[in-house]
C-alpha positions in Angstrom: 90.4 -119.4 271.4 90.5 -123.2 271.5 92.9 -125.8 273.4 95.6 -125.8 270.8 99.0 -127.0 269.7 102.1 -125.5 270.8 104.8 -126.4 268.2 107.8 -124.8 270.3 107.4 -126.9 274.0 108.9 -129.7 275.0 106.8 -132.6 275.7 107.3 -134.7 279.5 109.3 -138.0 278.4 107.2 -140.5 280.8 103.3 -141.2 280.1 102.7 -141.0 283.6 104.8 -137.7 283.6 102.6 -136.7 280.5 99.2 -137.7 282.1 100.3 -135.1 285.6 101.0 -132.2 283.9 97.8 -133.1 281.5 95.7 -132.5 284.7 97.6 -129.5 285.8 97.7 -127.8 282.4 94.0 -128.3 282.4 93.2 -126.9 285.8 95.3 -123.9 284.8 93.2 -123.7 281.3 90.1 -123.7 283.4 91.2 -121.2 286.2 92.7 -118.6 283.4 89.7 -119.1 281.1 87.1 -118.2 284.2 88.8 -115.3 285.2 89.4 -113.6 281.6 92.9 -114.0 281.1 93.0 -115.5 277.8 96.5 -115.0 276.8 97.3 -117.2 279.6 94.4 -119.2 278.4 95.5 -119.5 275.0 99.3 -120.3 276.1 98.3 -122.9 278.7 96.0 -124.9 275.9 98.9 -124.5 273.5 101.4 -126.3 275.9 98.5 -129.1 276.6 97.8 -129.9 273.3 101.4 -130.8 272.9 101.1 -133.1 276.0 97.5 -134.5 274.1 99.6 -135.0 271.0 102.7 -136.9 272.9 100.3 -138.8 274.5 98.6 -140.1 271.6 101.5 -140.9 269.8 103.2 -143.0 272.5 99.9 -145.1 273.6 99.1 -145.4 269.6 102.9 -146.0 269.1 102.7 -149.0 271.9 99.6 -150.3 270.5 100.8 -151.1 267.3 103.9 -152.4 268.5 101.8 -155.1 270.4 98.9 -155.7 268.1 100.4 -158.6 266.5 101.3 -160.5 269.7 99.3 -163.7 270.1 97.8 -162.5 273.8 96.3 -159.0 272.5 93.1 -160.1 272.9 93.5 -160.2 276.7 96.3 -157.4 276.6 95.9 -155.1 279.5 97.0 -152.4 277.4 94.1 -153.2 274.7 91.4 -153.7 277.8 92.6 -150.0 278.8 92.6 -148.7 275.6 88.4 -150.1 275.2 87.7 -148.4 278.3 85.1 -145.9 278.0 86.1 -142.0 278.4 83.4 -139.9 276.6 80.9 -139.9 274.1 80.8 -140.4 270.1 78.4 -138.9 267.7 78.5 -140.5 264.3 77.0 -139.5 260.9 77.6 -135.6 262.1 77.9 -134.1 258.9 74.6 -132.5 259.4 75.9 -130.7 262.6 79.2 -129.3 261.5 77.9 -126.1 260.5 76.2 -125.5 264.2 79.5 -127.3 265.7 81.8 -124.8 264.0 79.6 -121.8 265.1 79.8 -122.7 269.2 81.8 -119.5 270.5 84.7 -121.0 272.4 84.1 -122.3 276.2 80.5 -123.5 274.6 81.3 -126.6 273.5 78.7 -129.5 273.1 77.2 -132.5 271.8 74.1 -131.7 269.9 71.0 -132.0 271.5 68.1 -135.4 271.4 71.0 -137.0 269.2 72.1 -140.3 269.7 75.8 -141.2 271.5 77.6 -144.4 271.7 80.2 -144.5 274.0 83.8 -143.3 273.2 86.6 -144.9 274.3 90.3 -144.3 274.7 91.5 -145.8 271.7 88.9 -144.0 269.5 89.3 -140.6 271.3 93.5 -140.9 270.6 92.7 -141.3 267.0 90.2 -138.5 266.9 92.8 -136.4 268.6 95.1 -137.5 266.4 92.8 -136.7 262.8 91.5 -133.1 264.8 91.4 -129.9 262.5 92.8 -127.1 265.0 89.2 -124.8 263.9 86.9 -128.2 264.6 87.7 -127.9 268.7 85.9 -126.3 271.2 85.5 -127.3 275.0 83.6 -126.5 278.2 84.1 -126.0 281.9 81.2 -126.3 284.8 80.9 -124.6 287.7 83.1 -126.8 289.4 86.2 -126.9 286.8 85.0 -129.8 285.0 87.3 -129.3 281.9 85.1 -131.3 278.7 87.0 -131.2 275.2 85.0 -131.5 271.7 86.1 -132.5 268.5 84.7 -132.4 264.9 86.5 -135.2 262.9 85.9 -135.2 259.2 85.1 -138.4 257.4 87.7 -140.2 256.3 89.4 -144.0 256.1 85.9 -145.4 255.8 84.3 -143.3 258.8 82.0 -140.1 258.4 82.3 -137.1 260.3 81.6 -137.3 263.6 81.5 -135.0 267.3 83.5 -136.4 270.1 83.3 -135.3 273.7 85.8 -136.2 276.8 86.4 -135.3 280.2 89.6 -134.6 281.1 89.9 -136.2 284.3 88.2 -139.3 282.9 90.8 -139.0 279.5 94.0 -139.0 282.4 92.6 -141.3 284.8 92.0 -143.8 281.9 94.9 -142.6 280.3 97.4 -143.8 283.1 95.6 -147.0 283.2 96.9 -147.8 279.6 100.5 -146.1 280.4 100.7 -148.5 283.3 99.3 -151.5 281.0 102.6 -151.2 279.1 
Protein backbone atom coordinates (compact mmCIF):
# COMPACT_ATOMS: atom_id res chain seq x y z
CA UNK A 1 0.00 0.00 0.00
CA UNK A 2 1.79 3.19 -0.95
CA UNK A 3 0.42 6.97 -1.72
CA UNK A 4 -0.26 6.39 -5.31
CA UNK A 5 -1.51 7.68 -8.58
CA UNK A 6 -5.05 7.76 -9.46
CA UNK A 7 -5.30 7.92 -13.32
CA UNK A 8 -9.26 8.29 -13.36
CA UNK A 9 -9.72 11.75 -10.88
CA UNK A 10 -9.86 14.96 -11.78
CA UNK A 11 -7.28 17.23 -10.57
CA UNK A 12 -8.37 21.01 -8.62
CA UNK A 13 -7.64 23.71 -11.57
CA UNK A 14 -6.07 26.46 -9.02
CA UNK A 15 -2.57 25.71 -7.19
CA UNK A 16 -3.90 27.07 -4.18
CA UNK A 17 -7.11 24.92 -4.77
CA UNK A 18 -4.47 21.98 -5.33
CA UNK A 19 -2.31 22.71 -2.23
CA UNK A 20 -6.09 22.53 0.16
CA UNK A 21 -7.26 19.50 -0.85
CA UNK A 22 -3.32 18.28 -0.65
CA UNK A 23 -3.72 18.76 3.11
CA UNK A 24 -7.10 17.29 3.44
CA UNK A 25 -6.32 14.25 1.24
CA UNK A 26 -3.43 13.75 3.59
CA UNK A 27 -5.23 14.00 6.84
CA UNK A 28 -7.76 11.59 5.45
CA UNK A 29 -4.68 9.17 4.33
CA UNK A 30 -3.38 9.43 7.83
CA UNK A 31 -6.86 8.93 9.74
CA UNK A 32 -7.87 5.78 7.33
CA UNK A 33 -4.39 4.33 7.53
CA UNK A 34 -4.40 4.47 11.65
CA UNK A 35 -7.60 2.93 11.95
CA UNK A 36 -7.08 -0.08 9.41
CA UNK A 37 -9.20 0.88 6.65
CA UNK A 38 -6.87 0.51 3.84
CA UNK A 39 -9.20 0.52 0.94
CA UNK A 40 -9.99 3.86 1.94
CA UNK A 41 -6.32 4.25 2.47
CA UNK A 42 -5.36 3.08 -0.77
CA UNK A 43 -8.23 5.27 -2.66
CA UNK A 44 -7.42 8.48 -0.66
CA UNK A 45 -3.45 8.22 -1.66
CA UNK A 46 -4.52 7.40 -5.23
CA UNK A 47 -6.63 10.75 -5.49
CA UNK A 48 -3.44 12.68 -3.77
CA UNK A 49 -1.03 11.53 -5.89
CA UNK A 50 -2.88 12.99 -8.75
CA UNK A 51 -3.09 16.36 -6.84
CA UNK A 52 1.15 15.73 -6.20
CA UNK A 53 1.34 15.11 -9.91
CA UNK A 54 -0.81 18.40 -11.02
CA UNK A 55 1.10 20.24 -8.70
CA UNK A 56 4.38 19.40 -10.04
CA UNK A 57 3.53 19.92 -13.38
CA UNK A 58 2.03 23.49 -13.02
CA UNK A 59 4.99 24.90 -10.58
CA UNK A 60 7.67 22.99 -13.00
CA UNK A 61 5.46 24.19 -15.98
CA UNK A 62 5.71 28.07 -14.52
CA UNK A 63 9.30 27.61 -13.83
CA UNK A 64 10.38 27.05 -17.14
CA UNK A 65 8.20 29.50 -18.61
CA UNK A 66 10.13 32.15 -16.43
CA UNK A 67 13.65 30.74 -16.38
CA UNK A 68 14.78 32.86 -19.16
CA UNK A 69 13.54 36.21 -17.83
CA UNK A 70 16.37 38.55 -17.08
CA UNK A 71 15.11 38.94 -13.11
CA UNK A 72 15.06 35.01 -12.27
CA UNK A 73 17.70 35.42 -10.14
CA UNK A 74 15.65 37.41 -7.66
CA UNK A 75 12.27 35.76 -8.89
CA UNK A 76 9.95 35.15 -6.02
CA UNK A 77 8.90 32.16 -7.58
CA UNK A 78 12.64 30.79 -7.88
CA UNK A 79 13.31 32.00 -4.05
CA UNK A 80 10.11 29.72 -3.19
CA UNK A 81 11.06 27.02 -5.23
CA UNK A 82 14.95 26.98 -3.17
CA UNK A 83 13.16 26.86 -0.03
CA UNK A 84 13.83 24.04 2.05
CA UNK A 85 11.00 21.26 2.57
CA UNK A 86 12.78 17.92 3.50
CA UNK A 87 15.79 16.04 3.29
CA UNK A 88 18.05 14.45 0.39
CA UNK A 89 20.16 11.44 0.54
CA UNK A 90 22.51 11.12 -2.40
CA UNK A 91 24.74 8.21 -3.68
CA UNK A 92 21.81 5.73 -2.22
CA UNK A 93 22.42 3.01 -4.41
CA UNK A 94 23.74 1.10 -1.55
CA UNK A 95 20.28 1.51 0.35
CA UNK A 96 17.81 0.61 -2.28
CA UNK A 97 17.63 -2.96 -1.41
CA UNK A 98 16.76 -2.00 2.56
CA UNK A 99 14.57 1.08 1.07
CA UNK A 100 12.46 -1.31 -1.02
CA UNK A 101 12.05 -3.80 1.78
CA UNK A 102 10.41 -0.98 4.44
CA UNK A 103 6.71 -2.50 4.89
CA UNK A 104 4.43 0.43 3.97
CA UNK A 105 3.70 3.19 6.83
CA UNK A 106 7.63 2.45 7.73
CA UNK A 107 9.14 4.77 5.71
CA UNK A 108 12.66 6.36 6.45
CA UNK A 109 15.86 7.82 5.81
CA UNK A 110 18.64 5.43 6.56
CA UNK A 111 20.19 5.66 9.67
CA UNK A 112 24.04 7.76 10.65
CA UNK A 113 23.82 8.72 6.84
CA UNK A 114 24.41 12.00 5.74
CA UNK A 115 21.38 14.56 4.45
CA UNK A 116 21.58 17.74 2.65
CA UNK A 117 18.64 19.65 2.60
CA UNK A 118 15.82 19.15 0.02
CA UNK A 119 14.03 21.74 -1.40
CA UNK A 120 10.94 22.30 -3.37
CA UNK A 121 12.29 22.46 -6.67
CA UNK A 122 14.35 19.22 -6.14
CA UNK A 123 11.45 17.38 -4.38
CA UNK A 124 8.88 18.38 -7.64
CA UNK A 125 11.42 16.65 -9.83
CA UNK A 126 11.86 13.71 -7.59
CA UNK A 127 8.16 13.39 -7.59
CA UNK A 128 8.07 13.84 -10.93
CA UNK A 129 11.10 10.84 -11.86
CA UNK A 130 9.26 8.43 -8.76
CA UNK A 131 8.85 4.68 -9.58
CA UNK A 132 5.19 3.91 -8.03
CA UNK A 133 7.19 0.47 -5.96
CA UNK A 134 10.22 3.08 -4.70
CA UNK A 135 7.48 5.06 -2.28
CA UNK A 136 6.75 4.51 1.18
CA UNK A 137 5.69 7.12 3.92
CA UNK A 138 5.16 7.55 7.63
CA UNK A 139 2.80 9.05 10.10
CA UNK A 140 3.64 10.04 14.04
CA UNK A 141 1.58 9.99 16.73
CA UNK A 142 0.28 13.21 15.99
CA UNK A 143 -0.69 12.78 12.12
CA UNK A 144 2.53 13.98 10.86
CA UNK A 145 2.16 12.66 7.31
CA UNK A 146 6.25 12.21 5.95
CA UNK A 147 6.47 10.83 2.17
CA UNK A 148 9.80 8.91 0.85
CA UNK A 149 11.08 8.44 -2.42
CA UNK A 150 13.71 6.26 -4.09
CA UNK A 151 14.82 8.03 -7.28
CA UNK A 152 16.98 6.10 -9.64
CA UNK A 153 20.09 7.62 -11.14
CA UNK A 154 19.65 9.30 -14.12
CA UNK A 155 20.41 12.79 -16.23
CA UNK A 156 23.80 12.87 -14.45
CA UNK A 157 22.42 12.20 -10.79
CA UNK A 158 22.68 8.82 -8.84
CA UNK A 159 20.00 7.29 -6.96
CA UNK A 160 19.03 8.89 -4.21
CA UNK A 161 16.15 8.80 -0.88
CA UNK A 162 14.03 11.81 -0.44
CA UNK A 163 11.96 12.63 2.53
CA UNK A 164 9.12 15.49 2.91
CA UNK A 165 6.56 16.56 5.26
CA UNK A 166 3.58 17.24 3.97
CA UNK A 167 2.53 20.17 5.70
CA UNK A 168 6.01 21.68 5.11
CA UNK A 169 5.61 20.42 1.02
CA UNK A 170 1.88 22.62 1.04
CA UNK A 171 2.94 25.43 3.22
CA UNK A 172 5.92 25.94 0.88
CA UNK A 173 4.07 24.84 -1.92
CA UNK A 174 1.55 27.87 -1.72
CA UNK A 175 4.42 30.13 -1.25
CA UNK A 176 5.59 29.37 -4.89
CA UNK A 177 1.76 29.28 -6.23
CA UNK A 178 1.41 32.68 -4.83
CA UNK A 179 5.00 33.74 -6.26
CA UNK A 180 3.39 33.33 -9.80
Amino acid sequence: MQFLVNPNGNPPQTLPESFRKLLNLSSGFCRSWTTQELSDAQATSEEAFEVLDHIQNELLRHRDDKRNAPNWSSHPLKVALSLPVGSLIKNATSYKQNFLSLSPGNGALPASVPVEPLSLEVALNKLKHRASIAVNFSITNSNSHSLYIFTNAGMGQPDSISEFNMDVFCNVGKQAANAI
